[in-house]
ZAROPA-775467 format. One record per residue (C-alpha): residue number from 1; residue in one letter; x, y, z. Coordinates in Angstrom, 3 decimals, m for minus. Layout:
! ZAROPA-775467
num/residu/px/py/pz
NUM/a/X/Y/Z
...
END
This chain:
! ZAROPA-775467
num/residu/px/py/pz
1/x/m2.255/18.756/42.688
2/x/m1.847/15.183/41.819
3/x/m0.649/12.978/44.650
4/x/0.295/9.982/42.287
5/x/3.781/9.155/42.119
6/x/4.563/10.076/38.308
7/x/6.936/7.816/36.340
8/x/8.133/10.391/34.522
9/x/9.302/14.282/35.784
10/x/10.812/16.464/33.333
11/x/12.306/19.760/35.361
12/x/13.099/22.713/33.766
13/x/14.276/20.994/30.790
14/x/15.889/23.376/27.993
15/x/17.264/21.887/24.065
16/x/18.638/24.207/21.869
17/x/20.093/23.743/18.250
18/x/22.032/26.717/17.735
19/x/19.720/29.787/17.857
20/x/16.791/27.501/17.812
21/x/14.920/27.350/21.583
22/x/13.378/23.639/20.900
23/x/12.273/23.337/24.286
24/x/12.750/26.203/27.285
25/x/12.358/25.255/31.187
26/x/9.380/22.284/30.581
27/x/8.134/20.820/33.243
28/x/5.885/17.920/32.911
29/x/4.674/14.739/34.771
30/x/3.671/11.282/32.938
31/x/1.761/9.136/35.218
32/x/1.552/4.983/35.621
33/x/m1.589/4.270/34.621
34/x/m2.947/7.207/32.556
35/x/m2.615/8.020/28.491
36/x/m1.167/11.290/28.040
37/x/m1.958/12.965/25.103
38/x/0.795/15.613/24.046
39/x/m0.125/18.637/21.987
40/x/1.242/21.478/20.064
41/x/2.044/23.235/16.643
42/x/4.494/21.954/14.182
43/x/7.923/23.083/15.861
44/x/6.299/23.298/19.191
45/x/9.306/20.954/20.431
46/x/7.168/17.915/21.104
47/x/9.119/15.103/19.654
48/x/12.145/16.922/20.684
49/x/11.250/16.635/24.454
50/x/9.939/12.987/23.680
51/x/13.704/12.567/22.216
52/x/15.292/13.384/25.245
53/x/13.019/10.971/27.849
54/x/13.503/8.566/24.790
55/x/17.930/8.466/24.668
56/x/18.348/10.315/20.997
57/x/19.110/14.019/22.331
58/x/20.694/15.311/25.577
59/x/19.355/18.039/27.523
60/x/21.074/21.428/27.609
61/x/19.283/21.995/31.245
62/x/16.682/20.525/33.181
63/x/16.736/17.544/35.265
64/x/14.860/13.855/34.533
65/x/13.557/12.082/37.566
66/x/12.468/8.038/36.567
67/x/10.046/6.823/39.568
68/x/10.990/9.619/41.675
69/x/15.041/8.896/40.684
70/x/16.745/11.510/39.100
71/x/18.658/9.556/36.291
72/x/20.940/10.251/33.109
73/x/19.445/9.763/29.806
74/x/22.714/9.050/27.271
75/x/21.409/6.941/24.612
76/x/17.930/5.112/23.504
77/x/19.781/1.717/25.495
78/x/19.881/4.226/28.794
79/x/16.117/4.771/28.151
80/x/15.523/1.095/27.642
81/x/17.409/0.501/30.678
82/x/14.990/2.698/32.802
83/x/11.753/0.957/31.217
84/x/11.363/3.700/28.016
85/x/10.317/3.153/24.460
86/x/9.618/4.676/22.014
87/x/7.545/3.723/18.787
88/x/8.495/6.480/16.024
89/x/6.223/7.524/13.172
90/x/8.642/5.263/10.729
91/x/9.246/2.288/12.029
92/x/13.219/0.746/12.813
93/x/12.660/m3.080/10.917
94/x/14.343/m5.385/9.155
95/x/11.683/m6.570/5.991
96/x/13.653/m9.525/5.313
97/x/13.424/m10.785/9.177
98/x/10.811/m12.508/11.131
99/x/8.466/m10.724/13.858
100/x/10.808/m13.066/16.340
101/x/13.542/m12.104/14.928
102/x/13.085/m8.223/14.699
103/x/11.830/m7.899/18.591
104/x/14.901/m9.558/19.685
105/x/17.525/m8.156/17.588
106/x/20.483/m6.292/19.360
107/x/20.027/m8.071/22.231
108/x/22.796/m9.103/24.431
109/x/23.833/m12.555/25.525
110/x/22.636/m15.618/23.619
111/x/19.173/m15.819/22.079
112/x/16.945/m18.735/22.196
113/x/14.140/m18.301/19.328
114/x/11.650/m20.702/20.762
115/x/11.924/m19.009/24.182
116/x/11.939/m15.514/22.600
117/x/8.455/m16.479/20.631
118/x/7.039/m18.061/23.659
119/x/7.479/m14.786/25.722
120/x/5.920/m12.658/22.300
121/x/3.223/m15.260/22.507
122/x/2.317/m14.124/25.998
123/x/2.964/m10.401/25.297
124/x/0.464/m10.755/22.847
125/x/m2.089/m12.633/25.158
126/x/m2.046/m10.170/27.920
127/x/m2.898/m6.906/25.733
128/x/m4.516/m8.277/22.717
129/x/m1.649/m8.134/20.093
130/x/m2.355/m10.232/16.918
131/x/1.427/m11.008/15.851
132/x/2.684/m14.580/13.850
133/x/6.028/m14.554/15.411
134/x/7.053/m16.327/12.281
135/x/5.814/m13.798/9.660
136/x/8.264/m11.637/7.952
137/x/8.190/m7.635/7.962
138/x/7.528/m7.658/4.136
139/x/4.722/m9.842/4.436
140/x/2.670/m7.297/6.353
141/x/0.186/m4.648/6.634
142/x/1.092/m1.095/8.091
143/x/m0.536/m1.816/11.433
144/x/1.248/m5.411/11.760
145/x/4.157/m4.105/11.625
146/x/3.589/m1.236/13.808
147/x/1.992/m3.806/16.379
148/x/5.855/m5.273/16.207
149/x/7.344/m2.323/17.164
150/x/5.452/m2.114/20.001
151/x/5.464/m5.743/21.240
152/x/9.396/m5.154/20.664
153/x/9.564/m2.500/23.451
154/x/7.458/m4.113/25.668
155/x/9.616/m7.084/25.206
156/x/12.537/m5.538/26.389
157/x/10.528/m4.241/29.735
158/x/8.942/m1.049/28.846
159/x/6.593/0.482/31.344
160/x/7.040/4.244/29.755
161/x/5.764/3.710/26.145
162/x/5.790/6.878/23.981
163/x/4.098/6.974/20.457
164/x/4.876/9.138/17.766
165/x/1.325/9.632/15.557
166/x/0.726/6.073/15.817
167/x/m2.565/6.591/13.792
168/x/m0.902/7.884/10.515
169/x/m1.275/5.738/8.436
170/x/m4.212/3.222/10.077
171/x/m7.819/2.631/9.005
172/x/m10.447/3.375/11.722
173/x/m10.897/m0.106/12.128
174/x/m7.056/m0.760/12.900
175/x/m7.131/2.241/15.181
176/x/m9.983/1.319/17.237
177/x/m7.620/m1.991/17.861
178/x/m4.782/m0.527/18.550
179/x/m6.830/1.662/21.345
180/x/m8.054/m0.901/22.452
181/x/m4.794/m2.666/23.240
182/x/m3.472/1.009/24.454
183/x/m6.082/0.743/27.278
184/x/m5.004/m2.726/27.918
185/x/m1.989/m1.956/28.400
186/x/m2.988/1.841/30.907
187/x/m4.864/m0.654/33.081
188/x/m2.339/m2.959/33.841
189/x/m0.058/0.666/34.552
190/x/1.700/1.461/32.003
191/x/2.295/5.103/31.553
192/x/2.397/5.809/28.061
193/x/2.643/9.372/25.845
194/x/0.899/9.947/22.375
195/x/1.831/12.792/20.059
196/x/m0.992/12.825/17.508
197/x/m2.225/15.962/15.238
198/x/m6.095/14.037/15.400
199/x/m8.091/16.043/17.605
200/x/m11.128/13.348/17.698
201/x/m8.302/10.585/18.631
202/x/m6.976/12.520/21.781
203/x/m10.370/13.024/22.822
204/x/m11.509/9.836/22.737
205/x/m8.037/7.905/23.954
206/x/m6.678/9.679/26.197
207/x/m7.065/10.623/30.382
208/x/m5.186/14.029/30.219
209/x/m3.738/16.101/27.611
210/x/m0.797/17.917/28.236
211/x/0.214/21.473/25.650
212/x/3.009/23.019/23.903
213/x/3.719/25.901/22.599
214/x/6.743/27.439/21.008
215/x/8.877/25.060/22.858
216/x/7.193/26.532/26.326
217/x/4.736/23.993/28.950
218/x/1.982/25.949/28.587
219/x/m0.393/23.362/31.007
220/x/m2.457/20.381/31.055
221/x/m6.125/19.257/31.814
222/x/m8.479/16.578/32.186
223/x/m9.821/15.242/28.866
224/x/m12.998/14.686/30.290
225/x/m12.999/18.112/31.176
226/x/m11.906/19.489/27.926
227/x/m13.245/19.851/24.249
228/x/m11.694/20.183/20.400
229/x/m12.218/23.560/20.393
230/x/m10.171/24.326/24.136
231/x/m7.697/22.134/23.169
232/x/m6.921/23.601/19.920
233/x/m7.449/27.406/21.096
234/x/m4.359/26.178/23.987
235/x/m2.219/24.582/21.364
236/x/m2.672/27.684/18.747
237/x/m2.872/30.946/21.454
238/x/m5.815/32.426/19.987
239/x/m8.973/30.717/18.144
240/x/m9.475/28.354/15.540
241/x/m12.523/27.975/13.609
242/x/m12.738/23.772/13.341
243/x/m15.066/23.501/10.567
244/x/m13.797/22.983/7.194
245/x/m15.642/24.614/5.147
246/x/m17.244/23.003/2.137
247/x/m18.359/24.996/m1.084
248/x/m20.715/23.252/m3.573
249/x/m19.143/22.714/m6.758
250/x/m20.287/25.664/m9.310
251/x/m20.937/23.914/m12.985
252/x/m18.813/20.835/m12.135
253/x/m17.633/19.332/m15.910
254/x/m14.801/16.539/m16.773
255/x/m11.717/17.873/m16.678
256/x/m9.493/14.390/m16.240
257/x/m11.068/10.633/m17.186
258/x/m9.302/7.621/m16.570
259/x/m10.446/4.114/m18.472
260/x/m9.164/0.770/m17.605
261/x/m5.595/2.081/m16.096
262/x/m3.735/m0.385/m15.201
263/x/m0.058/0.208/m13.673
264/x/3.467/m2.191/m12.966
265/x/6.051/m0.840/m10.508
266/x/10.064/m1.180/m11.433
267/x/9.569/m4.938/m10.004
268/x/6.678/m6.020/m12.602
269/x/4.173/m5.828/m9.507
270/x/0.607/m4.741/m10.020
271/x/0.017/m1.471/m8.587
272/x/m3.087/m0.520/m10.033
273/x/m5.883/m2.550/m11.542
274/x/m8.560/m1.961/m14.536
275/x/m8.936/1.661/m12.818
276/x/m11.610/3.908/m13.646
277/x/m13.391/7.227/m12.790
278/x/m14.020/11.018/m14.129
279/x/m12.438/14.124/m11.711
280/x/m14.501/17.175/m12.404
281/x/m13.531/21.081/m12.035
282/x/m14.557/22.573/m9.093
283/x/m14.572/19.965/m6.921
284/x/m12.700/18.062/m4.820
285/x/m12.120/14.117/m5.583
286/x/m10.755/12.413/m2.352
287/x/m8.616/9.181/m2.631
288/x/m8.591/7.037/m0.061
289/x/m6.430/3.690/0.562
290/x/m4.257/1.744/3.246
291/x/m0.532/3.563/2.394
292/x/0.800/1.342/m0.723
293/x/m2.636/0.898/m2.271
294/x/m1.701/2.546/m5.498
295/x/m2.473/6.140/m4.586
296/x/0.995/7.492/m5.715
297/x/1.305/5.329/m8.972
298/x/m2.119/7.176/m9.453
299/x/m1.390/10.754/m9.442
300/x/2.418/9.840/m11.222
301/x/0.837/8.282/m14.110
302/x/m1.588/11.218/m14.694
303/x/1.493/13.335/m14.161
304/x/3.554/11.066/m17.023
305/x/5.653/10.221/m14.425
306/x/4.613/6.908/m14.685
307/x/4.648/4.257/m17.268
308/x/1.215/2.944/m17.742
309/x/0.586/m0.660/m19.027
310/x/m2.907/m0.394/m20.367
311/x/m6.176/1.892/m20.308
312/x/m6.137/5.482/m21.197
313/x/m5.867/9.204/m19.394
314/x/m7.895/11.791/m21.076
315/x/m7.800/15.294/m20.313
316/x/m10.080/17.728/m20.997
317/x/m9.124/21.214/m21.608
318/x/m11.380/24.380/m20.305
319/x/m12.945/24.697/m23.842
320/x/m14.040/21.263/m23.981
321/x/m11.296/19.421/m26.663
322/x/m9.941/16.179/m25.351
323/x/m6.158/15.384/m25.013
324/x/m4.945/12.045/m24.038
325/x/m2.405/12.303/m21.853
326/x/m0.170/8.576/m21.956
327/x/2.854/9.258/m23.758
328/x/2.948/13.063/m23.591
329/x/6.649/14.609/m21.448
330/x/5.678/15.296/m17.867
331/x/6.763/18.687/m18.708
332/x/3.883/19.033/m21.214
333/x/1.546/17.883/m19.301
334/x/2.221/20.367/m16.542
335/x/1.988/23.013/m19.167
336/x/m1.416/21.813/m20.464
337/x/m2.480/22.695/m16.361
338/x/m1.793/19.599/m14.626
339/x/m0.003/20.107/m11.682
340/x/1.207/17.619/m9.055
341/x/2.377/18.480/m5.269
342/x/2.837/14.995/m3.703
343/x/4.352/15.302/m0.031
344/x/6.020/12.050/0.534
345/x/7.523/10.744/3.611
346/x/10.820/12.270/2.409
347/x/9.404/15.919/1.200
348/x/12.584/16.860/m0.305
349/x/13.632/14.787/m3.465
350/x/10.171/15.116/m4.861
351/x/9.715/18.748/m6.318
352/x/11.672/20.381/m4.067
353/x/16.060/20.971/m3.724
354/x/16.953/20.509/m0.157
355/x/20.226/23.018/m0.491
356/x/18.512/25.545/m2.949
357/x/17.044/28.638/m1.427
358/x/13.300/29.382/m1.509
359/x/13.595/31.414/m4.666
360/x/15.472/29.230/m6.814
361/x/13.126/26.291/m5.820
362/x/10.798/28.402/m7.142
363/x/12.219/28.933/m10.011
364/x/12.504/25.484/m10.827
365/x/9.089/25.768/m11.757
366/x/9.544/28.782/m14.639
367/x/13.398/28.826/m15.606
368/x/12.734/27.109/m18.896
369/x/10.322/29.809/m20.169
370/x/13.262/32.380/m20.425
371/x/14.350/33.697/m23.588
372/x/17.924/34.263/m22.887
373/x/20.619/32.500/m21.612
374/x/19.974/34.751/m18.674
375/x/17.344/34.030/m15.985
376/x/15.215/36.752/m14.491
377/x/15.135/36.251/m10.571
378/x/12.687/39.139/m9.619
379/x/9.592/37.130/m10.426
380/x/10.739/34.197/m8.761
381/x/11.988/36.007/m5.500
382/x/8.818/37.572/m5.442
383/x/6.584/34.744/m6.003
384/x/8.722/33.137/m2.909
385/x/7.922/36.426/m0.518
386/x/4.138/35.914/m1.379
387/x/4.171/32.289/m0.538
388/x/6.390/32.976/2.427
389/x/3.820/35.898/3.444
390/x/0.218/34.319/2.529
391/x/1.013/30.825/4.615
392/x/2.504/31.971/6.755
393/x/6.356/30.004/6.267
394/x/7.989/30.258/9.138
395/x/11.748/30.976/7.584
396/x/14.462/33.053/8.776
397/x/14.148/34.515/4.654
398/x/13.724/33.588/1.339
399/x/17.168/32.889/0.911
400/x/17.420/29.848/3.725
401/x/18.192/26.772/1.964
402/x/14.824/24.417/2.634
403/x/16.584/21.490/4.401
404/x/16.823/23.751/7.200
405/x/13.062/24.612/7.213
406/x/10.578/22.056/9.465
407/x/8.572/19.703/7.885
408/x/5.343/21.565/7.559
409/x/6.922/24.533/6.383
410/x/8.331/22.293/3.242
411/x/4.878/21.565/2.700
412/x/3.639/24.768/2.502
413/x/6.357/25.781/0.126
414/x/5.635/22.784/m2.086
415/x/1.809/23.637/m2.285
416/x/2.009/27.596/m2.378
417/x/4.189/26.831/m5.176
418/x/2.196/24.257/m7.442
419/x/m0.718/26.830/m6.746
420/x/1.219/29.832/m7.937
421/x/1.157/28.170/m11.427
422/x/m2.612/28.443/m11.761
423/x/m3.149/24.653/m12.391
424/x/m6.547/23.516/m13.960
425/x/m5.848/20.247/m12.377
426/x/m4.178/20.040/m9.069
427/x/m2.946/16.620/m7.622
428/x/m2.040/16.731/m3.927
429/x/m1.395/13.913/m1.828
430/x/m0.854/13.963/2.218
431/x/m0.350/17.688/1.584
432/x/m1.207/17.812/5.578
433/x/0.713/14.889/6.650
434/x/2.543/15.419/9.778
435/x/1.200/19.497/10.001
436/x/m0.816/20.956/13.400
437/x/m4.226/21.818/13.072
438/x/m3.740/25.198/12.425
439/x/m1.596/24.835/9.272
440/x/m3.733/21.722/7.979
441/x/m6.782/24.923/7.978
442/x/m4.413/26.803/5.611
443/x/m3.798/23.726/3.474
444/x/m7.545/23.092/3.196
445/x/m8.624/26.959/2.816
446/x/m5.563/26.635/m0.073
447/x/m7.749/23.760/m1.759
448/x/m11.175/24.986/m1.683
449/x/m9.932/28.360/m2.842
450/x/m8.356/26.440/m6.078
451/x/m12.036/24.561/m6.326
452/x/m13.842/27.916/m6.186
453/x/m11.784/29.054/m9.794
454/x/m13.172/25.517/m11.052
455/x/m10.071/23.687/m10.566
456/x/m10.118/19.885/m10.700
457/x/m8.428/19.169/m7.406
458/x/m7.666/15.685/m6.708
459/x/m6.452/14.653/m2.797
460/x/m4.978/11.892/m1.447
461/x/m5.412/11.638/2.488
462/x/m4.651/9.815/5.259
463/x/m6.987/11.626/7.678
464/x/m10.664/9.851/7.169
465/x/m12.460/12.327/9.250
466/x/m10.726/14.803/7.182
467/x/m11.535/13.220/3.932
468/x/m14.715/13.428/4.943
469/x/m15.444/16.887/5.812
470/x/m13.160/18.230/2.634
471/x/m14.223/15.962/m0.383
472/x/m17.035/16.352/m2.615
473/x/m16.602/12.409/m3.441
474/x/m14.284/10.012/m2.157
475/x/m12.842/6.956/m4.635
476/x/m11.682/3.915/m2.144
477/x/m8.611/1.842/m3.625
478/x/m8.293/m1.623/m2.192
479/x/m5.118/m3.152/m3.685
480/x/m5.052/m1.073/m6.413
481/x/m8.209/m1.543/m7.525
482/x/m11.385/0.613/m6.955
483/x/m13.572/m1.006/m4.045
484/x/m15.904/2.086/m4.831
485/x/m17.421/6.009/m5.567
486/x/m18.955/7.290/m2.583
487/x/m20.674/10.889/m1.640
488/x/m18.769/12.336/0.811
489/x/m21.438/14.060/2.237
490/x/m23.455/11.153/2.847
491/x/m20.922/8.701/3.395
492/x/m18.943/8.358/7.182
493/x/m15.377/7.278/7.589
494/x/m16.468/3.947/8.850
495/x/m18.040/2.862/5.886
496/x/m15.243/4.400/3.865
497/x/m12.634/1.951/6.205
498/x/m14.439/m0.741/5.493
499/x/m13.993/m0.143/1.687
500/x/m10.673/m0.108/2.051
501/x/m10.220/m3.037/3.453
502/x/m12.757/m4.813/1.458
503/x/m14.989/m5.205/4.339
504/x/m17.560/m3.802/2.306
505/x/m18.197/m1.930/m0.975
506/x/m20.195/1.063/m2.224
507/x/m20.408/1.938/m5.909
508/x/m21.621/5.054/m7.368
509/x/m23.463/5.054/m10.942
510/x/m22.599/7.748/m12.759
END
């Protein structure tokens, strides 16, 4: 029994969203001066309950007790009012403002800008923030920005901080800073939540780890006293083999060759620069890059989705002839084998029909290959019950619409369904962003299954330590350019940070 007085007590707190159980009777303390690590599955109700203590959602049941007080939670300026904040996986700013002028806006009463930056300044002092109050949002990096999103709720007084996956989209370099600061700010007794899918993260950040599961409290425990393996068995229900396993490529030969590729976005800005390297079949080629390095221009412009400026995309088919690919219909290049399943931050809009059922989303992918005017369903429907069935999509049937499904279980659709068309070259990128551990297993069991049958699988990641374990090579981009070729299996995700941030450089000689 812990005799601190928590700053947070959640009592028998129940959400619902029509038949959905989000979150049923939780209780859970948060502690001044501790890190609290929360866990669970995709749907587990973790945000949800982070929601409520946070102002967006209202309890169904359950009581909320601030510093021993039970209080009402109405709105995110209620939470603010208590001491909360929250800093959400996509961040709430202005680009065209200052830092200054972001962390104050929406304040009440009248704003002096000199006093505002001298109070940032000393925000920034205390815990180790590195902020220009003067620089605007567009102007910086991913972790800048997130470092003003912070700095804007501590600002404003918060003492509860809660983090949604504040380590997306960060370089181990930028994480290890922003832990840094984390601890900074636990010593000086602030109580603050993370909700992070990185197993090696929680262990190494936080003081106690508290699970979900299905919505339910299912307990907490000591990190200290804990490993990966516990952790993940309590989050799951039953056990989870953490090793991603790692075939050898069999007979590895080109199968896609990029020369010189050099790409322009809508606004004539260079996305990709005087790019070059060779993705083989049967084997996985890892990309790795700060978010907005050129990573998605990539995969589009093998996928004729995007206009290329210069260089050239070769493909090379199974028995060895040699198609160039710049110029050719997306849809012919898909035929040819080339098959792209990018997951952005919005997963609907990009391959997938938010209002169309799980069958005729899969059909999007085969309706032109009809003779008649007439389309034949059965193959479709099935091919949706099999992707339903083999990963596991958690659905209430193949004919819910897939805005209603979670996030992860979009995913899974969008993968199960690109793999269904037996691609000889499969583009994926952040096919495991935002999934729990469990499902990322699928997702990677998915991939080296498609690299067994020799096909050229190309990944995009955020994860390093996933990148890592999964890749047979990893290509760094650096500002759209190619900082270097490493082995995967000799490299660490240190040295692969450091690439990407041009703090160092590897290159492989082919």
């Amino acid at each position: 029994m812990d005799t601190r007085t928590a700053a947070v007590s959640l009592r028998n707190v129940t959400k619902t969203f029509g038949a959905v159980v989000a979150n049923e009777k939780v209780n859970l303390d948060i502690y001044k001066g501790e890190i609290l690590a929360l866990l669970g599955e995709n749907g587990s109700g973790k945000t949800t309950l982070m929601n409520m203590l946070s102002g967006i959602y209202f309890p169904d049941e359950g009581q909320i007790f601030i510093n021993g007080k039970e209080e009402i939670i109405k709105s995110p300026k209620d939470a603010l009012k208590l001491g909360i904040g929250m800093v959400h996986q996509h961040f709430k700013l202005v680009d065209v403002l200052s830092a200054t002028e972001n962390i104050v806006l929406g304040l009440e009463g009248k704003l002096n800008i000199k006093e505002a930056s001298g109070k940032i300044a000393h925000i920034c002092e205390k815990y180790g923030f590195e902020v220009d109050p003067k620089q605007k949002i567009y102007d910086m990096s991913v972790s800048q920005k997130q470092t003003v999103e912070i700095v804007k709720v501590l600002y404003r007084g918060a003492d509860i901080l809660i983090l949604d996956e504040p380590t997306a989209v960060l370089t181990p370099q930028e994480t290890e800073k922003l832990f840094r600061v984390l601890r900074k700010m636990r010593d000086d007794g602030k109580a603050i939540v993370i909700i992070t899918h990185k197993m090696n993260e929680v262990k190494s950040l936080s003081d106690r780890v508290a699970v979900l599961r299905n919505g339910q409290y299912i307990g907490d425990m000591k990190t200290s006293e804990t490993n990966i393996t516990e952790m993940t068995n309590m989050m799951v229900g039953h056990t989870v083999t953490l090793n991603i396993d790692r075939p050898d490529p069999v007979d590895p030969k080109p199968r896609i060759e990029v020369e010189g590729l050099t790409v322009r976005n809508e606004e004539g800005v260079v996305k990709l620069k005087d790019v070059s390297f060779t993705a083989n079949s049967g084997e996985i080629l890892g990309i790795a890059g700060i978010s907005g390095c050129g990573q998605k221009e990539l995969l589009e412009a093998i996928a004729g989705l995007q206009p290329v400026e210069s260089g050239t995309i070769a493909y090379m088919e199974p028995d060895g002839t040699k198609e160039m690919l710049i110029g050719k219909d997306p849809l012919k290049i898909a035929e040819m084998g080339v098959s792209l399943s990018f997951v952005p931050e919005d997963r609907l809009g990009m391959g997938l029909v938010g209002n169309m059922d799980l069958t005729d989303n899969m059909m999007l992918r085969s309706f032109r290959k009809g003779k008649t005017p007439f389309v034949n369903r059965k193959p479709a429907r099935e091919l949706a019950e099999h992707v339903v069935e083999s990963l596991e999509v958690v659905t209430p049937g193949i004919h819910t619409p897939v805005r209603r499904l979670s996030g992860g279980n979009v995913q899974k659709v969008l993968l199960g369904r690109e793999i269904a068309s037996s691609p000889t070259v499969l583009l994926t990128a952040y096919a495991v962003r935002g999934l729990d551990i469990n499902s990322s297993y699928t997702i990677y069991d998915l991939l080296n299954e498609q690299k067994k049958k020799g096909v050229a699988v190309i990944f995009v990641g955020e994860d390093l330590d996933v990148l890592v374990e999964l890749s047979d090579r990893i290509m760094v981009l650096c500002g759209g350019e190619v900082s270097g070729i490493v082995d995967a299996r000799t490299t660490d995700k240190n040295e692969v940070g450091m690439m990407m941030t041009r703090m160092g450089g590897s290159e492989e000689h082919e």
